[in-house]
N, C-alpha and C positions, 0 to 999 in steps of 0.2 A: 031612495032618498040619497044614500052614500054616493050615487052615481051622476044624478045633477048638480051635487057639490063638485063633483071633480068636474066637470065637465065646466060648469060655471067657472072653478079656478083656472082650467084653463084655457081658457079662451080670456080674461081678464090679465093669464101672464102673456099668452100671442098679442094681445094687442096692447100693452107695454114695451114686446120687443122690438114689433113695429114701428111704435112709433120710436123706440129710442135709436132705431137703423135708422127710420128718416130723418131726425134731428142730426144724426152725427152725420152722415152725408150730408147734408144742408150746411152744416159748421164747416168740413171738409170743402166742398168746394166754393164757400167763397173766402176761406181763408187760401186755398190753394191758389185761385185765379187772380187775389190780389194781389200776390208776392210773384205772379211772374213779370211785372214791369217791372219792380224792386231788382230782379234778380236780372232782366234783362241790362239795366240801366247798370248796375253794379260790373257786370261784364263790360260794356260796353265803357266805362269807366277806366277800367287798368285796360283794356286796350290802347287808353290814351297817355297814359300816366307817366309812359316815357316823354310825351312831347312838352310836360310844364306840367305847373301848378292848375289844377282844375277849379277854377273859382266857384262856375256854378252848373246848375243841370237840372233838367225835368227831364219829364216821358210821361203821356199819358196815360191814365188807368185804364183806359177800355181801349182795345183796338179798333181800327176804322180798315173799310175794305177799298181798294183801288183797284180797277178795272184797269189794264195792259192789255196793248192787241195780242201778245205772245201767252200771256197768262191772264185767264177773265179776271180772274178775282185770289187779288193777294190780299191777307188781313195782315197788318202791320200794326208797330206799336210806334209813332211819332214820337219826338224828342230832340232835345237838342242840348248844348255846352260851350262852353266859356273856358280858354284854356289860357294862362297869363305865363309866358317864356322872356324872361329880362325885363324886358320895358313894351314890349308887344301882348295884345291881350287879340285868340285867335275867338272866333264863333265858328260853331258849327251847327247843321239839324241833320237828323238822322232818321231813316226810319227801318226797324227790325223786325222781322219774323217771330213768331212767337216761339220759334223752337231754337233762337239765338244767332243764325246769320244774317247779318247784314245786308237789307234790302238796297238800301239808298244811303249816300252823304255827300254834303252839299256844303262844302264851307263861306259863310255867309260874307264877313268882311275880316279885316285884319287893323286895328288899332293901334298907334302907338303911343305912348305918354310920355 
């Protein structure tokens, strides 16, 4: 009898620890996967922060893949910014690597007021 008690308890504490492994990896990675646009766009931010005042900015949460004849499939993360120097307000879009270099930029138009 001593011996199905233990046995019962542990198997009750393995699959406690299981699942509390799979919850915390589950927490882990989408807390991880959300903050790399955050952290993307924040780099990609003071890259610009010498040319003006940054007004405004996105980047998308989820990457998208683009097919290149030189490279099949790049997953990028799209975005774009609004950058105001004097009385000129610049636009730009952008799109980045998940691992933080600079795929593409493309400055849209140039505004003045």
């Amino acid at each position: 009898m001593r011996v199905s008690k233990l046995r019962s308890s542990f198997a009750v504490w393995l699959a406690t620890g299981i699942i509390t492994v799979g919850i915390s990896v589950l927490i882990h990675h989408r807390l991880y996967y959300r903050t790399i646009p955050n952290r993307l766009l924040a780099n990609i931010k003071a890259g610009f922060a010498n040319r003006g005042t940054i007004e405004n900015s996105w980047i998308a949460m989820y990457p998208i893949t683009i097919e290149t004849p030189g490279q099949h499939h790049v997953r990028v993360y799209t975005g774009g910014l609004t950058i105001r120097h004097h009385r000129t307000r610049q636009q730009f879009e952008f799109a980045v690597q998940p691992d933080g270099h600079l795929w593409r930029l493309h400055q849209l138009h140039l505004v003045e007021n």
